[in-house]
C-alpha positions as YAML, in Angstrom:
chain: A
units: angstrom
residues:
- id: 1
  name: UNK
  ca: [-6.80, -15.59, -39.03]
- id: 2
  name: UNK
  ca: [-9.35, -13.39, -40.26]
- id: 3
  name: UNK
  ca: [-12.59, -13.80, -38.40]
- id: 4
  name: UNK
  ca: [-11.43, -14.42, -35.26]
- id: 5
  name: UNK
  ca: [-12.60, -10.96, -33.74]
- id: 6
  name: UNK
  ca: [-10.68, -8.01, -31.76]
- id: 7
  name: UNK
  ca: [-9.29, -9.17, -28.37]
- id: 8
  name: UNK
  ca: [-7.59, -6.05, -26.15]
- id: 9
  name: UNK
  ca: [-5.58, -6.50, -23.17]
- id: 10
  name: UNK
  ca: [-5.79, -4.30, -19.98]
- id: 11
  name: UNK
  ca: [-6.72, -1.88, -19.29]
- id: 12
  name: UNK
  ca: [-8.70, -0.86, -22.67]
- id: 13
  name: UNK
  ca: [-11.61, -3.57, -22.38]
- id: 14
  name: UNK
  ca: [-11.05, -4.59, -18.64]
- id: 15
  name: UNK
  ca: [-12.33, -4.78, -15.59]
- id: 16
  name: UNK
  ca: [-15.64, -5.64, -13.08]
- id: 17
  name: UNK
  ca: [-18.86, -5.11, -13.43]
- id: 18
  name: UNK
  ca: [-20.53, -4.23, -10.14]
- id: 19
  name: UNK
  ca: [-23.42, -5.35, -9.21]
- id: 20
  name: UNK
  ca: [-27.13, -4.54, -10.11]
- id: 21
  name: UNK
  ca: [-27.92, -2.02, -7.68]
- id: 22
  name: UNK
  ca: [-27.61, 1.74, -9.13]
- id: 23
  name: UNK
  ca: [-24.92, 3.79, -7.67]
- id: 24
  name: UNK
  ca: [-26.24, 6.99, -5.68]
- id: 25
  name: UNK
  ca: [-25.39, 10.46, -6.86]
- id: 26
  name: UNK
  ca: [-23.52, 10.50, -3.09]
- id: 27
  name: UNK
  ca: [-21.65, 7.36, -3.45]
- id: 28
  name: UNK
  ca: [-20.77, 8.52, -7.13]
- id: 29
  name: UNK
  ca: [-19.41, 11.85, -5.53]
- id: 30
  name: UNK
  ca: [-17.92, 10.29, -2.63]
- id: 31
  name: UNK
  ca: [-16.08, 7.86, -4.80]
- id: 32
  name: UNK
  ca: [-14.78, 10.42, -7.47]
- id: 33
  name: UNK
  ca: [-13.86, 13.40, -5.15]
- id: 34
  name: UNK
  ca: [-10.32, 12.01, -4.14]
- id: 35
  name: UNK
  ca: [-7.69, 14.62, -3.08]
- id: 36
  name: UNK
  ca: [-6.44, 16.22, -5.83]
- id: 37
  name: UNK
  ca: [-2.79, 14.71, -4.95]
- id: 38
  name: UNK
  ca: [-4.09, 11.67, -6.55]
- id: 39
  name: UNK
  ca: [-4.05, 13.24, -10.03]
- id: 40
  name: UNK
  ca: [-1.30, 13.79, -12.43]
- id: 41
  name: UNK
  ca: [0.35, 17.23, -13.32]
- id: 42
  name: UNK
  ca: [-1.43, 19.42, -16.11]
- id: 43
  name: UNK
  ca: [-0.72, 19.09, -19.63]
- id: 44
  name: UNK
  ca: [2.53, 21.72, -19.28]
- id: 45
  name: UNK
  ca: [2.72, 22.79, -23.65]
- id: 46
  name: UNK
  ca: [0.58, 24.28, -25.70]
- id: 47
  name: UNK
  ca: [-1.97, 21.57, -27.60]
- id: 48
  name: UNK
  ca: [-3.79, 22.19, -30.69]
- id: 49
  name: UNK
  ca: [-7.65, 23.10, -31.05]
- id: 50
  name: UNK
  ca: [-9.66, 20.31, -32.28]
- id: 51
  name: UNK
  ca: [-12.39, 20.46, -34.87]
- id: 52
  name: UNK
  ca: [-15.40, 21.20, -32.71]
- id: 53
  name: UNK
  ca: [-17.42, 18.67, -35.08]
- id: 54
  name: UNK
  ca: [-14.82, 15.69, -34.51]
- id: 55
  name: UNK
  ca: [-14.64, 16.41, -30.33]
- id: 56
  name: UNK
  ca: [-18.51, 16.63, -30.79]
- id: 57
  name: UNK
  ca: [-18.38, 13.18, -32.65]
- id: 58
  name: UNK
  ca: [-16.32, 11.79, -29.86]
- id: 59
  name: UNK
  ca: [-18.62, 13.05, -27.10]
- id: 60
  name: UNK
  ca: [-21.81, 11.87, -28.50]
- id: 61
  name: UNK
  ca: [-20.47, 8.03, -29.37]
- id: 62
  name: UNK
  ca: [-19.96, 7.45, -25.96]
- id: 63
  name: UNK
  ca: [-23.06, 8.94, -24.52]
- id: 64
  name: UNK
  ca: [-25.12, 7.60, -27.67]
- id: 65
  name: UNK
  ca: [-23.48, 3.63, -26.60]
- id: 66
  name: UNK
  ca: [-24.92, 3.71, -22.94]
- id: 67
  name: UNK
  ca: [-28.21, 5.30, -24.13]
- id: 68
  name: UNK
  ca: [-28.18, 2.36, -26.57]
- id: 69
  name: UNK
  ca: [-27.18, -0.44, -23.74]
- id: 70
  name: UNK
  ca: [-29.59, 1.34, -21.17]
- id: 71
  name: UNK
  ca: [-27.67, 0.33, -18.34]
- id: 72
  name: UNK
  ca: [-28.24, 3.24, -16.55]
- id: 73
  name: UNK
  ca: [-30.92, 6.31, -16.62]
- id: 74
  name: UNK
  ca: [-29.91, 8.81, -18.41]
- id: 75
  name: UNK
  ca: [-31.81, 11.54, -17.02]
- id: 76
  name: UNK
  ca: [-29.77, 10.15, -14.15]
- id: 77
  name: UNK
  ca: [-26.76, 10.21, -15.36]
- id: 78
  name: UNK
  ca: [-26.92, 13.94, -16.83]
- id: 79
  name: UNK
  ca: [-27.29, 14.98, -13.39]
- id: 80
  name: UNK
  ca: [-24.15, 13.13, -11.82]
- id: 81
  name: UNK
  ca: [-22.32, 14.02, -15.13]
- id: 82
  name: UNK
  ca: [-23.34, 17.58, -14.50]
- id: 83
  name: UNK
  ca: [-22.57, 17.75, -10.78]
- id: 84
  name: UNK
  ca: [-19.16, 16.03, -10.79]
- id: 85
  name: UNK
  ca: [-18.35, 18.95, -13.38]
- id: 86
  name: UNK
  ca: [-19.63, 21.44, -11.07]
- id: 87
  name: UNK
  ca: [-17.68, 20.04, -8.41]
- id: 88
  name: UNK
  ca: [-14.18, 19.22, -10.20]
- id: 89
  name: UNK
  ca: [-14.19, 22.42, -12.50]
- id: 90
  name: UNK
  ca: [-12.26, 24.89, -10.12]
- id: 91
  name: UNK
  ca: [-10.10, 22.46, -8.56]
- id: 92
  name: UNK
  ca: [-8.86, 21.26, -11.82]
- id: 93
  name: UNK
  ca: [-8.29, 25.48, -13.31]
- id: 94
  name: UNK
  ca: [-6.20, 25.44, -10.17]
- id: 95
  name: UNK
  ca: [-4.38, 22.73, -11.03]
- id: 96
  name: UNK
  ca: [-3.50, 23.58, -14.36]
- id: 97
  name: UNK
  ca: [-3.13, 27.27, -13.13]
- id: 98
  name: UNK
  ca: [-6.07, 28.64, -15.35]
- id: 99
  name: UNK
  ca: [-8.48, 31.10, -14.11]
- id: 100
  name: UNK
  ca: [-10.78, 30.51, -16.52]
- id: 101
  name: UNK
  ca: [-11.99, 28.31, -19.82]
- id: 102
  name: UNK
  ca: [-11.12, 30.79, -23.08]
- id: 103
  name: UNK
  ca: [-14.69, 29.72, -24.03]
- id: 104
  name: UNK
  ca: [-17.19, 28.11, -21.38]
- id: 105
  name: UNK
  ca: [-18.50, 24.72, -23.23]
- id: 106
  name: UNK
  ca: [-16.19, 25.23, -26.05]
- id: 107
  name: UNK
  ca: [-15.35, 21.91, -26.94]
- id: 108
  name: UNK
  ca: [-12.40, 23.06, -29.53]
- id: 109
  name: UNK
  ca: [-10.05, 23.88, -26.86]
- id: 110
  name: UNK
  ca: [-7.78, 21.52, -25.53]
- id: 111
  name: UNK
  ca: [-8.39, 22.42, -21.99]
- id: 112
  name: UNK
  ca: [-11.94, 22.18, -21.61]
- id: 113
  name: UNK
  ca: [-12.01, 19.20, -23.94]
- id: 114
  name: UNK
  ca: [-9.79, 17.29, -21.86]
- id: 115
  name: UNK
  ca: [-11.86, 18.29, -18.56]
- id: 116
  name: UNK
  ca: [-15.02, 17.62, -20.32]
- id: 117
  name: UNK
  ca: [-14.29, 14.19, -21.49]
- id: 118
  name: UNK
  ca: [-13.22, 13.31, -17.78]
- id: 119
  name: UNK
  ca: [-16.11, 14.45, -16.38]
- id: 120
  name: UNK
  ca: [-18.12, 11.82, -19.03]
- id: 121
  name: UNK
  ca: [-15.76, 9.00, -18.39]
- id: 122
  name: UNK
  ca: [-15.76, 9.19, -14.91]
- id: 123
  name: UNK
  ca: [-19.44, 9.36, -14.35]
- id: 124
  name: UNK
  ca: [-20.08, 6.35, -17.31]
- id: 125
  name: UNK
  ca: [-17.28, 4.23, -14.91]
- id: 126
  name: UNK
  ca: [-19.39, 4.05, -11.78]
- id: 127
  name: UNK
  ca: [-22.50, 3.09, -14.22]
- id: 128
  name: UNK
  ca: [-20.99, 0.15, -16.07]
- id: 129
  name: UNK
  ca: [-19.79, -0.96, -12.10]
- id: 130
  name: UNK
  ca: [-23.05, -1.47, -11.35]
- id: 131
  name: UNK
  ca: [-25.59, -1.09, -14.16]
- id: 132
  name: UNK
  ca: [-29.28, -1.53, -13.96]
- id: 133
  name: UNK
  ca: [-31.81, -4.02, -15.17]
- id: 134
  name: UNK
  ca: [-34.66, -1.83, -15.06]
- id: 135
  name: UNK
  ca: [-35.32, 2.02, -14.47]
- id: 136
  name: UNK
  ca: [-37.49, 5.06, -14.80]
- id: 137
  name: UNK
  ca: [-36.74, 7.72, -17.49]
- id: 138
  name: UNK
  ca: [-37.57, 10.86, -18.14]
- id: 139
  name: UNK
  ca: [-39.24, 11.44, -21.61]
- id: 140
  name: UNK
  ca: [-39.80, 15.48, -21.26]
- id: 141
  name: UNK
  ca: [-39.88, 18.31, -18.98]
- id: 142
  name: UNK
  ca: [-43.16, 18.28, -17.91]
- id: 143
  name: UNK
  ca: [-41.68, 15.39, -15.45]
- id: 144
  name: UNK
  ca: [-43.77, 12.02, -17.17]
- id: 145
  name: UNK
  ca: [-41.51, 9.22, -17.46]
- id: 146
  name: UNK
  ca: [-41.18, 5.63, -19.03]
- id: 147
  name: UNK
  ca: [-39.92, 2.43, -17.58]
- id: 148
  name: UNK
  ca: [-36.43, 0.95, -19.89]
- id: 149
  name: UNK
  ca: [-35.43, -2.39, -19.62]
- id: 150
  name: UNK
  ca: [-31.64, -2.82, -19.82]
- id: 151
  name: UNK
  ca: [-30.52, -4.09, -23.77]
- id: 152
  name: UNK
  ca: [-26.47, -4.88, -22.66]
- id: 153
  name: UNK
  ca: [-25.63, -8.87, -22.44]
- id: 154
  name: UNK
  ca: [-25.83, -9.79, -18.96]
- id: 155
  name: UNK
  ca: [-23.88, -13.13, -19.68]
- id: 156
  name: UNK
  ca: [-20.86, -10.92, -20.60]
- id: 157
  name: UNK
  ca: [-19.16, -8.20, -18.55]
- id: 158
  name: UNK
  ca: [-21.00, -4.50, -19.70]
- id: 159
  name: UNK
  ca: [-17.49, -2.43, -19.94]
- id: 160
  name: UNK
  ca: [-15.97, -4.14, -23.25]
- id: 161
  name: UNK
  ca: [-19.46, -3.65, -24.73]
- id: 162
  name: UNK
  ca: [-19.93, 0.02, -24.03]
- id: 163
  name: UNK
  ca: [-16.18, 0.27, -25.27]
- id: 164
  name: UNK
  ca: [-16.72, -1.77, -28.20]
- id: 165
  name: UNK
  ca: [-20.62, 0.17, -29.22]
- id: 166
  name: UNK
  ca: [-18.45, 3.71, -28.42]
- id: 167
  name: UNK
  ca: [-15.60, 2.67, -31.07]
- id: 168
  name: UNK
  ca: [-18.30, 1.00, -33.49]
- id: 169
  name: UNK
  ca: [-19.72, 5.04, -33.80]
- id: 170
  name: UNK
  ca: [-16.46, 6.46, -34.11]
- id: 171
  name: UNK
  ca: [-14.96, 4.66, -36.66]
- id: 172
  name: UNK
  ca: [-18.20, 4.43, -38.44]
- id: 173
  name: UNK
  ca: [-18.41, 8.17, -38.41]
- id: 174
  name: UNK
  ca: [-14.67, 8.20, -39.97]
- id: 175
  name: UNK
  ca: [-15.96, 6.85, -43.16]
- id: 176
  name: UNK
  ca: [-19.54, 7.71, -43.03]
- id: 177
  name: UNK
  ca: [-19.05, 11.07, -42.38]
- id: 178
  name: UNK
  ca: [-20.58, 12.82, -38.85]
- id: 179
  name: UNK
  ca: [-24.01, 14.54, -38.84]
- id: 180
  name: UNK
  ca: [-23.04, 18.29, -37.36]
- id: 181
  name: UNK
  ca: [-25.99, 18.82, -35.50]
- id: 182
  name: UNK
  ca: [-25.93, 22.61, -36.00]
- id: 183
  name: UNK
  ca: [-24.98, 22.84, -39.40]
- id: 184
  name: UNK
  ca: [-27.36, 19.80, -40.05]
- id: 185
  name: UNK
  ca: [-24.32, 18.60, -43.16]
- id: 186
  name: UNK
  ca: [-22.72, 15.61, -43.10]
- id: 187
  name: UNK
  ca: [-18.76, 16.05, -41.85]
- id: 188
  name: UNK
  ca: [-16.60, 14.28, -44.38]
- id: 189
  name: UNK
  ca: [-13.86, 12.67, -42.08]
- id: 190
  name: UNK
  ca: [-11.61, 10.83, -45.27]
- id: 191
  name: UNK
  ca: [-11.60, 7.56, -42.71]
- id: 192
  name: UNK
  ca: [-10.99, 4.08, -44.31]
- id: 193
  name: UNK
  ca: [-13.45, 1.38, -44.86]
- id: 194
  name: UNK
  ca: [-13.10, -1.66, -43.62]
- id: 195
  name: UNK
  ca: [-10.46, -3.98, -45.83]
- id: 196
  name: UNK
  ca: [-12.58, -6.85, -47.32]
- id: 197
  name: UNK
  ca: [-11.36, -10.53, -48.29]
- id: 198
  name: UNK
  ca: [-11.17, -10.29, -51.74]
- id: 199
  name: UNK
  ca: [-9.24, -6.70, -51.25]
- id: 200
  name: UNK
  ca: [-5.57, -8.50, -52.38]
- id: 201
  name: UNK
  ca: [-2.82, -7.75, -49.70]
- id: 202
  name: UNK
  ca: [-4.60, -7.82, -46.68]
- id: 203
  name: UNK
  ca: [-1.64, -6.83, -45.04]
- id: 204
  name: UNK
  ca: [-0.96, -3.56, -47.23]
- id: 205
  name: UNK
  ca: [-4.90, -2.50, -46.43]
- id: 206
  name: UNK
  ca: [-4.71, -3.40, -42.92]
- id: 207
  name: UNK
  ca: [-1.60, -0.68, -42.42]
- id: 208
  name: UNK
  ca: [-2.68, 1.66, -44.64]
- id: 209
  name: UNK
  ca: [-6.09, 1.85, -42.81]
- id: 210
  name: UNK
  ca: [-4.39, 2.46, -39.24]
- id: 211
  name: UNK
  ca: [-2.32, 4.97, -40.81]
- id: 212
  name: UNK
  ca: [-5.43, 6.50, -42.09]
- id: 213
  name: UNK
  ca: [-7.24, 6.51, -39.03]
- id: 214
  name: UNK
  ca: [-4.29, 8.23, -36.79]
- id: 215
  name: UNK
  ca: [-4.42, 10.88, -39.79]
- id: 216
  name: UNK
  ca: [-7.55, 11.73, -39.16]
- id: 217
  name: UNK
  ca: [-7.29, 12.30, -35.55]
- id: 218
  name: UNK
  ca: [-4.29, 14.41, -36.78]
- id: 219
  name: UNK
  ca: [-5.91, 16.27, -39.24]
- id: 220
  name: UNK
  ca: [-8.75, 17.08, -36.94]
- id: 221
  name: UNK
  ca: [-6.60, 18.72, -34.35]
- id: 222
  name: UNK
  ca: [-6.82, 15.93, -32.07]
- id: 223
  name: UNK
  ca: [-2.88, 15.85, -31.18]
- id: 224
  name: UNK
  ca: [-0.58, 17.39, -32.01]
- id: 225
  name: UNK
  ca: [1.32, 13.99, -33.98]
- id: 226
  name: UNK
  ca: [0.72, 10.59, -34.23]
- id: 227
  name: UNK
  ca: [3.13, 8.13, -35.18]
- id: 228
  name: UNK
  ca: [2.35, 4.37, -37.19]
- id: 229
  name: UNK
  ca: [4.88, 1.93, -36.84]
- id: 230
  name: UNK
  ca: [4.90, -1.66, -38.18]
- id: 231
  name: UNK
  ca: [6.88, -4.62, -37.90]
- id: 232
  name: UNK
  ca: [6.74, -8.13, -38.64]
- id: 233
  name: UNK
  ca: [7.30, -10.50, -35.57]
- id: 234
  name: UNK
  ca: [10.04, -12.84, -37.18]
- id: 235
  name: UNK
  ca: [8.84, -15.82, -35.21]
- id: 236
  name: UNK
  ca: [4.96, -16.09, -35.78]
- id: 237
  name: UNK
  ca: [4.88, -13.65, -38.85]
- id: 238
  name: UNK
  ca: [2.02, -11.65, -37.12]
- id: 239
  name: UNK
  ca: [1.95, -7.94, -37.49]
- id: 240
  name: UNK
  ca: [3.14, -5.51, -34.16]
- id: 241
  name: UNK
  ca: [2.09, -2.21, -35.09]
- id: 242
  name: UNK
  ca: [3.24, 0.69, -32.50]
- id: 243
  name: UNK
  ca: [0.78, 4.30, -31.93]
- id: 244
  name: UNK
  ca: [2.35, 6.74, -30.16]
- id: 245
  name: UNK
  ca: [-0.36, 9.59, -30.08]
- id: 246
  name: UNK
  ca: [1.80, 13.03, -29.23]
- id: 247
  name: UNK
  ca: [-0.08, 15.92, -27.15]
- id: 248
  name: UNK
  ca: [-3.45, 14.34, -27.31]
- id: 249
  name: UNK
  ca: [-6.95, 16.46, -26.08]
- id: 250
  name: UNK
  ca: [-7.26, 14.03, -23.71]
- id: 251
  name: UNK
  ca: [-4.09, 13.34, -22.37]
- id: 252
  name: UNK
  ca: [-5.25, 14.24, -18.63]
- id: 253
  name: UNK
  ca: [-8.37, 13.06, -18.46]
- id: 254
  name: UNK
  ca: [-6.28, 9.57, -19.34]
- id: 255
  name: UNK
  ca: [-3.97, 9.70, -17.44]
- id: 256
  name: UNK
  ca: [-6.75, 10.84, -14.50]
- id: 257
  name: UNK
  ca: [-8.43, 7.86, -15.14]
- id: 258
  name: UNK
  ca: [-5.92, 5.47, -15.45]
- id: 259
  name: UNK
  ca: [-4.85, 6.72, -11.44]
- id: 260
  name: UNK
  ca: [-7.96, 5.87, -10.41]
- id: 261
  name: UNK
  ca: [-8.75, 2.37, -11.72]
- id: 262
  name: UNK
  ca: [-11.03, 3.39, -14.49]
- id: 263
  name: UNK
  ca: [-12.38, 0.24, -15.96]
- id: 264
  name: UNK
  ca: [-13.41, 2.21, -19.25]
- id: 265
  name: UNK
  ca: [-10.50, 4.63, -20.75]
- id: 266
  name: UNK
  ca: [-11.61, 7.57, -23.10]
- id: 267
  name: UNK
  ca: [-9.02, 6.04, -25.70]
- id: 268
  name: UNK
  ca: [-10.53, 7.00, -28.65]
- id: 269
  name: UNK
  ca: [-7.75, 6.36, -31.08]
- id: 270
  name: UNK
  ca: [-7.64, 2.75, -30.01]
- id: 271
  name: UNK
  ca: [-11.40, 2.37, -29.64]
- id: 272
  name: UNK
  ca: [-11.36, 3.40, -33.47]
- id: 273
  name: UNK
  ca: [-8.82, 1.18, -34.30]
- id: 274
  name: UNK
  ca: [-10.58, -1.74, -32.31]
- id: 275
  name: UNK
  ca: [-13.69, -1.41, -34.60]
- id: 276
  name: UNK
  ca: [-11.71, -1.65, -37.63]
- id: 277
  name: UNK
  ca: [-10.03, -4.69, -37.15]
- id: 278
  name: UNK
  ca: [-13.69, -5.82, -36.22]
- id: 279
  name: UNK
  ca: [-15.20, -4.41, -38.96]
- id: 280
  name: UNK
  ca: [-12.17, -5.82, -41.48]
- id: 281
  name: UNK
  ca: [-12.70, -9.35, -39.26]
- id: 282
  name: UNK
  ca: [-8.86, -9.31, -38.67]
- id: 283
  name: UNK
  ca: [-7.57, -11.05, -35.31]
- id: 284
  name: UNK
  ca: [-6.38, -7.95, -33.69]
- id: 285
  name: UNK
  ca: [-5.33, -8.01, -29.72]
- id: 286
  name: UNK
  ca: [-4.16, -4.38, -27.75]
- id: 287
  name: UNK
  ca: [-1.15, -5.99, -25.98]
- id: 288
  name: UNK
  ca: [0.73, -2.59, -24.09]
- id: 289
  name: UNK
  ca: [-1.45, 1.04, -23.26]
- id: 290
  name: UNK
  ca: [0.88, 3.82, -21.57]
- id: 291
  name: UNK
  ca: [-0.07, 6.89, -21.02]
- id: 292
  name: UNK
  ca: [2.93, 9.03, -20.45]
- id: 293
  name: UNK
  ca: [3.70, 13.10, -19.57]
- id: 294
  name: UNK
  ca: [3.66, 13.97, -22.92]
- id: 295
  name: UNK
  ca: [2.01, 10.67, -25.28]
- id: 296
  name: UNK
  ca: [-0.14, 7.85, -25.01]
- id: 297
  name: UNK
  ca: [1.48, 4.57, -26.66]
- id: 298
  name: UNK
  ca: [-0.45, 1.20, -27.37]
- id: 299
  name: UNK
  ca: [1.14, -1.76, -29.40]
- id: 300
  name: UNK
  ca: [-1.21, -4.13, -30.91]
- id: 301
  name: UNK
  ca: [-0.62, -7.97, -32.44]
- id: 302
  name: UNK
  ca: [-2.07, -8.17, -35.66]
- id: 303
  name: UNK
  ca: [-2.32, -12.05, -37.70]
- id: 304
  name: UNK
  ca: [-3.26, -12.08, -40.58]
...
């Protein structure tokens, strides 16, 4: 039924909150800095370059959604984010037998992309395990800073609503368009809007939208394929719709995560998709999420 909101099974929206004690830069490195034998085998084909606007867009929507929650400092957490880079960067060029980046903070390339976006996801997971109520900021670099009171729902766990805020900007940005902040022009993205009541077939808009949203992730460079199928479940008419997402920019970095109990996954295809079946109030519910050697699948329950 229409309405009834966007569930997701695990491990999209899942997991425990910590509690509200802030996690130290030492505990965060401690925690993170597992042998690398714990981490899968590097991406082994050639992936394509992404449109440096789009990977910007998907940087900034998660970093934008916990500056918006304020569950953590973010002075704070530029400085873990910045140190777990420093400290994962040559272990993980060994790994994937690079000596170098092609381009040092080129987000385009598949490589650093992929490394980048871990770094992000990994330091935002020990903040939404135990956010803060209350810290101190810094507002500029003369060192003055400002006390922020926390603006997440404490009544509900803080992971699906940093997931949820993160896919709310994406998506948005598919049909809205994405600010380049060096150009300063508005990036047309071609993304659908989201289906309305009085649209006719619901169904029709509803598949035609998720095919539209994998397109874009296509057409920005984002994988290298990504595959829509739909079916109707004979039994309680609902829709099952199948992604498989083919040499994705940040097929390590999930699969990383996923080894080491990530509560929050840098899925940004299904965050995307998430916010339009919110946005198009259609009871949507992320049932299966593998990430394999090669793609990352999710199947999703639509009723209509």
């Amino acid at each position: 039924p229409r309405g009834a909101g966007v569930g997701a099974g695990p491990p999209l929206l899942a997991g425990l909150v910590g509690g509200a004690e802030r996690a130290s830069a030492e505990e965060l490195r401690s925690l993170l800095l597992r042998p690398f034998n714990s981490k899968p085998d590097p991406v082994a084909f050639p992936r394509q370059r992404v449109a440096r606007p789009f990977a910007v867009l998907l940087m900034r929507s998660a970093y934008e959604a916990a500056d918006e929650l304020d569950f953590t400092s973010m002075t704070e957490f530029q400085k873990d984010f910045w140190q777990l880079r420093a400290d994962e960067q040559q272990p993980y060029l060994a790994q994937t037998a690079l000596k170098r980046f092609e381009n040092q903070g080129d987000l385009s390339e598949a490589a650093y992309f992929d490394f980048i976006s871990f770094s992000q996801w990994a330091t935002l997971d020990q903040k939404v395990r135990k956010p803060q109520k209350v810290f101190e900021e810094a507002i500029n670099a003369e060192g003055e800073t400002r006390v922020v009171q926390s603006k997440y729902d404490s009544t509900r766990p803080l992971p699906p609503q940093f997931m949820e805020k993160t896919g709310s900007k994406i998506y948005r940005s598919l049909y809205e368009g994405f600010v380049d902040y060096v150009s300063g022009e508005t990036v047309p993205l071609g993304g659908p809007r989201p289906c309305e009541a009085t649209s006719g077939d619901v169904e029709r808009c509803v598949e035609n939208g998720v095919r539209s949203i994998a397109q874009v992730f296509k057409a920005q460079g984002f994988c290298l394929n990504c595959g829509v199928d739909v079916e109707r479940d004979p039994g309680d008419g609902s829709l099952r719709m199948t992604t498989v997402l083919e040499g994705p920019a940040n097929l390590w970095s999930l699969q990383t995560l996923t080894k080491r109990k990530s509560v929050i996954l840098n899925d940004y295809l299904s965050l995307a998709m998430a916010a339009y079946f919110k946005e198009s109030r259609i009871d949507a519910r992320l049932e299966m999420q593998t990430v394999g050697n090669v793609a990352l699948t999710t199947k999703w329950r639509v009723v209509l």
